[in-house]
PAZA-366969 format. One record per residue: x negated, y, z of N, C-alpha, C in turn. Coordinates in steps of 0.2 Angstrom, whole numbers, padded with zeros to 4 digits, always signed. Layout:
N
XYZXYZXYZ/...
! end
This chain:
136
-0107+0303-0080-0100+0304-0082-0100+0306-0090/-0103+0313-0092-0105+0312-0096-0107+0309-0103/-0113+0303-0100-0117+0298-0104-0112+0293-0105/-0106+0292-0099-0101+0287-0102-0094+0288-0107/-0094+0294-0105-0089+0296-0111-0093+0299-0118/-0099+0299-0120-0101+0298-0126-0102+0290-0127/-0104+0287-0124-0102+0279-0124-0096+0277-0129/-0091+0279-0123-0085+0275-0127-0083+0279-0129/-0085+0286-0133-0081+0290-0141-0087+0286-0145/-0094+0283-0145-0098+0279-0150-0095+0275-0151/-0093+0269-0144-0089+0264-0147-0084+0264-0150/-0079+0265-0148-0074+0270-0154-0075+0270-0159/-0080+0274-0160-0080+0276-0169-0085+0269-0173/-0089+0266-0166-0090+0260-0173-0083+0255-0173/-0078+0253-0171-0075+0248-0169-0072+0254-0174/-0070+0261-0177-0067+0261-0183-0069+0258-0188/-0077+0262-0190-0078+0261-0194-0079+0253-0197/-0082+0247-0191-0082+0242-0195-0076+0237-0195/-0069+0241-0194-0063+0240-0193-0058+0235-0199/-0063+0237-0205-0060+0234-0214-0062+0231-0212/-0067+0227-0209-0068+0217-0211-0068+0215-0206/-0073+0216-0199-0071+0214-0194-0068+0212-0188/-0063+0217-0188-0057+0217-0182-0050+0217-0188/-0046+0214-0180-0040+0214-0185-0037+0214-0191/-0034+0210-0196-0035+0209-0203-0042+0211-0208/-0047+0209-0205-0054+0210-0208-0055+0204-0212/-0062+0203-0206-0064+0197-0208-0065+0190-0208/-0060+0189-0204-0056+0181-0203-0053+0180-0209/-0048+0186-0211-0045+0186-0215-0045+0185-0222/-0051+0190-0223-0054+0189-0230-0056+0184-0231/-0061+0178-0227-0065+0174-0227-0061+0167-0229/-0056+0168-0224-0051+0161-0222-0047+0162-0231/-0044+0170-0233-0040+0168-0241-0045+0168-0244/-0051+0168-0245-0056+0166-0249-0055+0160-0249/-0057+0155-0247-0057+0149-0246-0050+0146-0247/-0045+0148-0245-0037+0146-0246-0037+0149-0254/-0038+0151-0256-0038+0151-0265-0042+0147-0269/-0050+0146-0267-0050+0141-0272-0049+0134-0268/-0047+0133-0264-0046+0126-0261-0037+0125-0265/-0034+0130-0268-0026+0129-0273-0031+0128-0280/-0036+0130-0281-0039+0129-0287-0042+0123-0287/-0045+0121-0281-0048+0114-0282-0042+0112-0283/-0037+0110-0280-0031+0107-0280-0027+0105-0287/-0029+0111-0290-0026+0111-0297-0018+0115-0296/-0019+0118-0291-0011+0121-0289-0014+0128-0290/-0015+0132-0295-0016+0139-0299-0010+0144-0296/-0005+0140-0298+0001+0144-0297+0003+0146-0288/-0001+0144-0284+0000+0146-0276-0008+0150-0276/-0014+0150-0280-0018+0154-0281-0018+0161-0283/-0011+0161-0286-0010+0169-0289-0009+0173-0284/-0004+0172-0279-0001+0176-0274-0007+0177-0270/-0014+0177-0270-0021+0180-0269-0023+0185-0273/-0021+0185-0279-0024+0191-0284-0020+0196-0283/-0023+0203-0284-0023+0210-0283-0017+0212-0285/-0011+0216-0283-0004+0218-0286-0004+0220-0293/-0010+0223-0294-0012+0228-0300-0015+0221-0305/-0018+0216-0300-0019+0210-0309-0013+0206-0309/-0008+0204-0304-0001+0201-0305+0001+0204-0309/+0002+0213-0310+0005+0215-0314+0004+0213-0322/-0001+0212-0324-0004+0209-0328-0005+0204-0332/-0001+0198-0327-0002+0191-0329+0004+0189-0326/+0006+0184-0329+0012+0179-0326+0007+0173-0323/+0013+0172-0318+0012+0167-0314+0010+0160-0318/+0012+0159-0323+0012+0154-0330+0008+0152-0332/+0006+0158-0335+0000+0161-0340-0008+0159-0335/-0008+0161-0327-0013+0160-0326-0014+0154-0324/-0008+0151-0323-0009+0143-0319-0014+0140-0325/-0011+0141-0331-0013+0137-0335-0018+0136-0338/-0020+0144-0338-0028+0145-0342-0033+0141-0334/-0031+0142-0327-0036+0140-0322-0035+0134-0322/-0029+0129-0321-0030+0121-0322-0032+0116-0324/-0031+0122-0331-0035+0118-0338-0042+0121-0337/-0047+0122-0334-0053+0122-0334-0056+0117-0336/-0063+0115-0340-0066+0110-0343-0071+0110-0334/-0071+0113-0332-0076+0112-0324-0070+0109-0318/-0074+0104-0315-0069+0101-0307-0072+0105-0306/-0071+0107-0300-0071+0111-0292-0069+0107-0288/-0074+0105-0284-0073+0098-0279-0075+0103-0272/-0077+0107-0269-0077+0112-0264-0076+0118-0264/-0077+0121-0257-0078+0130-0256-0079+0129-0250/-0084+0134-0249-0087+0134-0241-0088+0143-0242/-0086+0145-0238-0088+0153-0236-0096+0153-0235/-0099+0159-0238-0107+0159-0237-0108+0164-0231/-0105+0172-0235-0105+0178-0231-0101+0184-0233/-0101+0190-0232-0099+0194-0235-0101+0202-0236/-0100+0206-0237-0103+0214-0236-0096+0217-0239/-0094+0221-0232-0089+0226-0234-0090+0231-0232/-0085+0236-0233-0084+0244-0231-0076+0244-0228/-0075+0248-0228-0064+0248-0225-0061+0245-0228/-0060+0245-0237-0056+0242-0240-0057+0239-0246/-0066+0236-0244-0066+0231-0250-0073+0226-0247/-0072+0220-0250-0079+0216-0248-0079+0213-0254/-0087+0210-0252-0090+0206-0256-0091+0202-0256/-0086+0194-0257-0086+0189-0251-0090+0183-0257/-0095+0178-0253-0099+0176-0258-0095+0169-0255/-0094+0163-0259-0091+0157-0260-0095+0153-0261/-0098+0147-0259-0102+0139-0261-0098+0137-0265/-0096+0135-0269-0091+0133-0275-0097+0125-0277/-0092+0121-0274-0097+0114-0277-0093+0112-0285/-0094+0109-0288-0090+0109-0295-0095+0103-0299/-0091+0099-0303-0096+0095-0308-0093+0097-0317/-0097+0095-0319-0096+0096-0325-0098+0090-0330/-0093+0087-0335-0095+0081-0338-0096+0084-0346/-0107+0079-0346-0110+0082-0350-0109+0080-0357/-0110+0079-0363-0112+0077-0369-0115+0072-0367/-0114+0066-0372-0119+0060-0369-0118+0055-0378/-0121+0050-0380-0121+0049-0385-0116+0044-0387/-0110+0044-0388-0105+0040-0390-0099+0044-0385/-0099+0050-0385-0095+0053-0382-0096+0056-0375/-0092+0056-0370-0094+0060-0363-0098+0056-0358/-0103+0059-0356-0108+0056-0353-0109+0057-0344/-0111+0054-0341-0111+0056-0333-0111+0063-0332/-0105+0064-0327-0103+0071-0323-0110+0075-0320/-0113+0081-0321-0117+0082-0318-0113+0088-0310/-0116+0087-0306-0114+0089-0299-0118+0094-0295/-0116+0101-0295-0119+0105-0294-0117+0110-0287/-0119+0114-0283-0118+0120-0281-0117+0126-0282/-0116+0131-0285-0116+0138-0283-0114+0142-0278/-0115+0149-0280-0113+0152-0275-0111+0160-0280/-0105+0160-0279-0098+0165-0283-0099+0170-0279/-0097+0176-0282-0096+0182-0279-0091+0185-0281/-0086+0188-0277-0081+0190-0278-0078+0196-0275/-0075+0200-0276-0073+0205-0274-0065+0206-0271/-0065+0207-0266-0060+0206-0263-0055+0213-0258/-0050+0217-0261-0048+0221-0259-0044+0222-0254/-0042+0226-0248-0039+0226-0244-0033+0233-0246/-0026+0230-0247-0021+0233-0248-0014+0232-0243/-0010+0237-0244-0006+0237-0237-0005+0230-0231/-0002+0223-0234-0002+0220-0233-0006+0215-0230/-0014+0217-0236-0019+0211-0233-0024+0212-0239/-0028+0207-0238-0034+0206-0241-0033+0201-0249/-0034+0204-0257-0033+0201-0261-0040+0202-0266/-0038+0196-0270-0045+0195-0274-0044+0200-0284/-0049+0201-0283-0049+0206-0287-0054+0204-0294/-0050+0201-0299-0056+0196-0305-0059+0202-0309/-0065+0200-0311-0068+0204-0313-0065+0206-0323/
! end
């Protein structure tokens, strides 16, 4: 009787504690708006990518200002794949595959796009409403 009511106050308190990313507006969530913001950035649609960033960097930037400087990147982003993430309650560390090409210098002007992988790390904040990306 005993042994099972320490049981379920442990389980309890882990399904708190790993409650920021895993359950309920966690992890799905983070993972899935990760991924739904830079697939507006592949798109070149900047301006449905901002409504992801943190309320405290909106305040910061216009919706304008940032469409423009992200569209106008000299690099495509041709994908995003969720890799993994490490959080605590109210913040993770969501790591992104970001495929992207870049066109190189070449002699008589621009030369074959090279085509490449990464992997992005990002920080991502949980505030009242949800889960928001936080630029460094």
């Amino acid at each position: 009787m005993i042994t099972e009511r320490i049981g379920i106050v442990m389980l309890g308190a882990l399904f708190v504690a790993l409650g920021g990313c895993t359950f309920g507006g966690g992890a799905d969530d983070v993972d899935k708006r990760a991924v739904e913001r830079w697939n507006f950035l592949i798109a070149h649609q900047a301006e449905k990518a901002y409504d992801y960033l943190s309320p405290g960097t909106r305040e910061t930037q216009t919706r304008e200002n940032y469409a423009a400087a992200m569209n106008n990147r000299p690099i495509k982003w041709t994908a995003a794949k969720f890799n993994r993430k490490e959080c605590d309650a109210d913040r993770c560390k969501v790591y992104i595959d970001v495929s992207y090409s870049v066109a190189m210098p070449g002699a008589g002007g621009v030369g074959k796009p090279i085509e490449t992988t990464s992997t992005q790390s990002e920080i991502w904040v949980h505030v009242k409403d949800g889960w928001y990306f936080l630029p460094k």
